[in-house]
C-alpha positions in Angstrom: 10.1 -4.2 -19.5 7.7 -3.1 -17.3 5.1 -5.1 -16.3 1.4 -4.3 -14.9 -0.1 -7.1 -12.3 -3.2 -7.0 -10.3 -4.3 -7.7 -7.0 -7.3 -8.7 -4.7 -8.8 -10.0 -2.1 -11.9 -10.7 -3.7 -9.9 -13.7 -6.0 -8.8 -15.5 -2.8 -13.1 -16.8 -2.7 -12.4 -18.1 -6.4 -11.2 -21.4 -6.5 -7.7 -20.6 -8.4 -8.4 -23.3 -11.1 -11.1 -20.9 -11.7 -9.6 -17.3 -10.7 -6.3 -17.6 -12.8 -7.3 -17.9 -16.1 -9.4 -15.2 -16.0 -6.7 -12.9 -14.3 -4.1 -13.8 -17.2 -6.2 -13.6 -20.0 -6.3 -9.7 -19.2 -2.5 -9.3 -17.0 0.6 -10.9 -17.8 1.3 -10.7 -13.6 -0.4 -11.6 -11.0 -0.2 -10.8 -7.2 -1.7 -13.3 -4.8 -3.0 -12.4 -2.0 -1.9 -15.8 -0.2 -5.0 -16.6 2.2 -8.4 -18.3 2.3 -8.8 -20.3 -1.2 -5.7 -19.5 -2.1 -3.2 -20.0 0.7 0.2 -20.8 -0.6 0.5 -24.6 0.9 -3.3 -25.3 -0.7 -2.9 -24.3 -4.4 1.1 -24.7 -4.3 0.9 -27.6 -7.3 -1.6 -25.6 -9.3 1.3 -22.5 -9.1 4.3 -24.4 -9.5 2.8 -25.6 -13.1 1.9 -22.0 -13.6 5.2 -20.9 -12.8 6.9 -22.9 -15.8 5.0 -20.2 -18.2 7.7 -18.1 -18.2 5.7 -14.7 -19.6 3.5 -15.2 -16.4 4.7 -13.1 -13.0 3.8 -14.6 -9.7 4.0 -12.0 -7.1 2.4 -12.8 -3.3 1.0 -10.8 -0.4 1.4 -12.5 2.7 -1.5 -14.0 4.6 -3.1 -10.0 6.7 -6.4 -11.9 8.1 -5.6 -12.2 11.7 -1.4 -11.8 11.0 0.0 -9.5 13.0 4.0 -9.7 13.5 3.8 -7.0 15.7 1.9 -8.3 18.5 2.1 -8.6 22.3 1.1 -12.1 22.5 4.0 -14.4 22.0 1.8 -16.9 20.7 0.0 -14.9 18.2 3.1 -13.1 17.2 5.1 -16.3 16.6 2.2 -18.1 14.9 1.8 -15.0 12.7 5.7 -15.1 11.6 5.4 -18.8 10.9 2.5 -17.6 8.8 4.8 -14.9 6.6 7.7 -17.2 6.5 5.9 -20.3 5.2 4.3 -18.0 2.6 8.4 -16.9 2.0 9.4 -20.8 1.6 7.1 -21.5 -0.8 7.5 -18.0 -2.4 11.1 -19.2 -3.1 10.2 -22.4 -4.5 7.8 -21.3 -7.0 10.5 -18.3 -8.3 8.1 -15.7 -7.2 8.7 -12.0 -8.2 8.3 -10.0 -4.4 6.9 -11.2 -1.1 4.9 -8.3 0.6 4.6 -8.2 4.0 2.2 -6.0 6.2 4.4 -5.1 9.3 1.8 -5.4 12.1 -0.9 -4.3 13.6 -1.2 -2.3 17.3 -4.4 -2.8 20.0 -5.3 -0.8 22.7 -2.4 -1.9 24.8 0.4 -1.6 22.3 -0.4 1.3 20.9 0.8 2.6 24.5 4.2 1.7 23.8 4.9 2.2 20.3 8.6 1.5 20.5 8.2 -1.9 21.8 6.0 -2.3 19.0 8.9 -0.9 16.8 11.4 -3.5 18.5 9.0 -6.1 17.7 9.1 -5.5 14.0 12.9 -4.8 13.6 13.0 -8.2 15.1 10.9 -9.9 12.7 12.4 -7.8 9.9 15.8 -9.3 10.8 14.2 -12.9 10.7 12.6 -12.0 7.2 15.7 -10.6 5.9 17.1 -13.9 6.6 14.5 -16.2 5.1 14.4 -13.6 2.2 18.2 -14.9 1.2 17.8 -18.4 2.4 15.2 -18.9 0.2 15.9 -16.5 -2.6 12.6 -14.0 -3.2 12.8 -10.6 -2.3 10.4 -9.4 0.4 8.9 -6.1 1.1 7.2 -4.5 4.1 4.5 -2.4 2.9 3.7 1.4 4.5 0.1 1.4 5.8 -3.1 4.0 5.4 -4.3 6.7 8.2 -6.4 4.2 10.3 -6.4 3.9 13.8 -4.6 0.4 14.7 -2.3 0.8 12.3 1.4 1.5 12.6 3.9 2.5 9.6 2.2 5.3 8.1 5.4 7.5 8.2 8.7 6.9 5.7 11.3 7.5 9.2 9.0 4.6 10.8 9.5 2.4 7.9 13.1 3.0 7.2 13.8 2.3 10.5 12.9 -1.3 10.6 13.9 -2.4 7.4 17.5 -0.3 7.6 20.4 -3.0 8.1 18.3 -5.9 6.3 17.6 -7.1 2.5 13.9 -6.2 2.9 12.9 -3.5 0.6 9.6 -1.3 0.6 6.3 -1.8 -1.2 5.2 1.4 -2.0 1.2 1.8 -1.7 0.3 4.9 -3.3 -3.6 4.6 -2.3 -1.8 4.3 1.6 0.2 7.2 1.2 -2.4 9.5 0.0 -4.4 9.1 3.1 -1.6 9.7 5.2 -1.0 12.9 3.1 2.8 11.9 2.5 3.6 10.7 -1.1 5.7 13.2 -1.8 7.9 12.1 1.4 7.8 8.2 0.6 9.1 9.4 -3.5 12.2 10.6 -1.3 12.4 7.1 -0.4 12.0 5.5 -4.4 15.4 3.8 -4.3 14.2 1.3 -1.8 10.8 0.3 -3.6 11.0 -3.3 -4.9 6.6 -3.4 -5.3 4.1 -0.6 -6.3 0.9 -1.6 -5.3 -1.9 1.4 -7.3 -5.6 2.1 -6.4 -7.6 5.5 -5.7 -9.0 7.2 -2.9 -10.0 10.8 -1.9 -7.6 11.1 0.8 -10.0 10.5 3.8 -10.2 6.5 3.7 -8.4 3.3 1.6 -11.3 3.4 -0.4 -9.4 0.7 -3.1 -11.2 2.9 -6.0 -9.8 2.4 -9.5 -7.3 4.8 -10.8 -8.7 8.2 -11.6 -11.6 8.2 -9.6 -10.0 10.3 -6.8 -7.3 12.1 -5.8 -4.4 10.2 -5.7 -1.3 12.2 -7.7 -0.8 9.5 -10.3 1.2 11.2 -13.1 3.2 12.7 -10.4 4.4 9.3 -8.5 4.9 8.0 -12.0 7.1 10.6 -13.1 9.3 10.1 -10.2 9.7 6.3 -10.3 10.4 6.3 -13.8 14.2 6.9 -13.5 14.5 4.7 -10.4 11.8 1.9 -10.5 12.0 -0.7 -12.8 9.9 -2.9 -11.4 6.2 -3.9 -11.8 3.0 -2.2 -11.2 0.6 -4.0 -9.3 -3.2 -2.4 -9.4 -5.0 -3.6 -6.0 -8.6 -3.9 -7.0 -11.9 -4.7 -6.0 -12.9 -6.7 -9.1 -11.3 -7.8 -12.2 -13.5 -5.5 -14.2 -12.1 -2.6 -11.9 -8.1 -4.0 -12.1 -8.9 -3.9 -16.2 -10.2 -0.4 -16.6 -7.2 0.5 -13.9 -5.1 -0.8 -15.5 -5.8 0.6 -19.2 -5.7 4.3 -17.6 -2.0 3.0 -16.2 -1.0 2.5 -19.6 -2.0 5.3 -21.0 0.8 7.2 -18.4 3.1 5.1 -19.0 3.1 5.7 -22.7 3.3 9.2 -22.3 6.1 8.7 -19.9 8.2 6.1 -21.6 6.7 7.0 -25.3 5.4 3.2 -25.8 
C-alpha cells in the first residue's frame, strides 16, 4: 500500500502532544523532523505510545540545525555524528519507517578540498551503515538543492558514498529540480528507500506545494511506480499546505495505479 506522510520544520515549535493529532487526523504517516521541540530523546515516550498504533508510520529526519557530518572540525563533526546516531538508536527502538540523513555541509575552507570532504562522508556513511543494522531502521542520505555550501547535488557524488553500505537514497524531487537533474537521479530509483515531494521553479528550494511550479511530478511518478514501493513524504511549510499537497498527490496516483 502506498502510503503519503508529511513533513516540516514548522511542527518541531509545536509541542508534539499538540502537533500529532492534528498531523494524523489528515496523514496516516508522519516524518519528524527530530530537532528543537521534538528531538528524539525529549518526546521519545510520547512516540513510543504512538508507535503501538500500528496504521500510524513514524518516519525521522535527522537533527540539520548546526549538523554537519562533513566537517573539518573534529569536534563539530563527531558531535554532529553522535547527533545522527542517537536519532538512529532511538529510531530503532521506536520501529521507525526510514532515518534520513543530510550528508554535510562545506565552508569556505572545505569547499577547497572537496574530496576530503568526500572521505569525510564515506567515513560516516560506513559508521551509519553500521548503526543502521545494529539497530534495525533503514537510513538514507538525502541529495541536496543548488546552493552554495552545499555538497551532494550530483547522483555520481551520492552513489559514491553510500556504494558498499546498507544506506539507501532519499530522493528529493524539489532538490533535484534546482539542480536540473531529475531525470539523472530516476536512473538511480532502485536505490530510493524515502521520497521526500514539494515545488519550486527551478531557481531556489522554495518548499512550495505541489503544482505551484515546475517540478515534473507525473513524470518522477511514472518512473517510480514500477520500482518504488515505498511512501511519499510531502515536505511542507504548513499543514494546510502538506493537505492541499497531498490531495493533488493522490489524484496521480490514481491515475497511475487506477485507485
Amino acid at each position: 500500500m502506498i502510503r503519503i506522510a508529511v513533513s516540516s520544520p514548522a511542527f518541531s515549535h509545536v509541542p508534539v502532544e499538540r502537533a500529532a493529532p492534528d498531523i494524523l487526523a489528515h496523514f496516516g504517516a508522519w516524518e519528524i523532523v527530530a530537532e528543537h521541540r521534538h528531538h528524539l530523546s525529549r518526546i521519545r515516550g510520547y512516540l513510543h505510545e504512538l508507535a503501538q498504533d500500528r496504521d500510524v508510520e513514524l518516519r525521522v529526519h535527522a537533527p540539520l540545525s548546526d549538523i554537519n557530518i562533513a566537517s573539518f572540525s573534529d569536534r563539530v563533526r563527531q558531535a554532529s555524528m553522535a547527533e545522527v546516531l542517537e536519532t538512529v538508536r532511538i529510531s530503532g527502538e521506536l520501529g521507525v519507517a526510514c532515518v534520513t540523513v543530510h550528508p554535510g555541509l562545506v565552508s569556505p575552507t572545505s569547499s577547497m578540498d572537496i574530496g576530503r570532504v568526500r572521505a569525510l562522508v564515506r567515513e560516516a556513511a560506513r559508521e551509519l551503515s553500521g548503526a543502521s543494522v545494529e539497530h534495525g531502521v533503514p537510513v538514507a542520505f538525502e541529495n541536496m538543492p543548488r546552493m552554495k555550501w552545499l555538497a551532494f547535488r550530483e547522483p555520481a557524488e551520492l552513489l559514491e558514498v553510500v556504494e558498499g553500505t546498507e544506506l539507501g537514497i532519499c530522493f528529493d524531487a524539489g532538490h533535484a529540480n534546482t539542480c536540473g537533474n531529475t531525470e539523472n537521479w530516476l536512473e538511480l530509483r532502485d536505490r530510493f528507500i524515502n521520497v521526500h515531494l514539494h515545488d519550486n521553479r527551478g531557481e531556489r528550494d522554495e518548499h512550495l506545494g505541489l503544482g505551484e511550479g515546475t517540478v515534473p511530478l507525473g513524470r518522477i511518478l511514472g518512473a517510480l511506480k514500477g520500482s518504488y514501493k515505498g511512501t511519499y513524504v510531502i515536505e511542507s511549510n504548513d499543514l494546510s499546505q502538506g493537505v492541499r499537497s497531498r490531495d493533488i498527490l493522490k489524484d496521480w496516483l490514481m491515475k497511475l495505479h487506477g485507485g
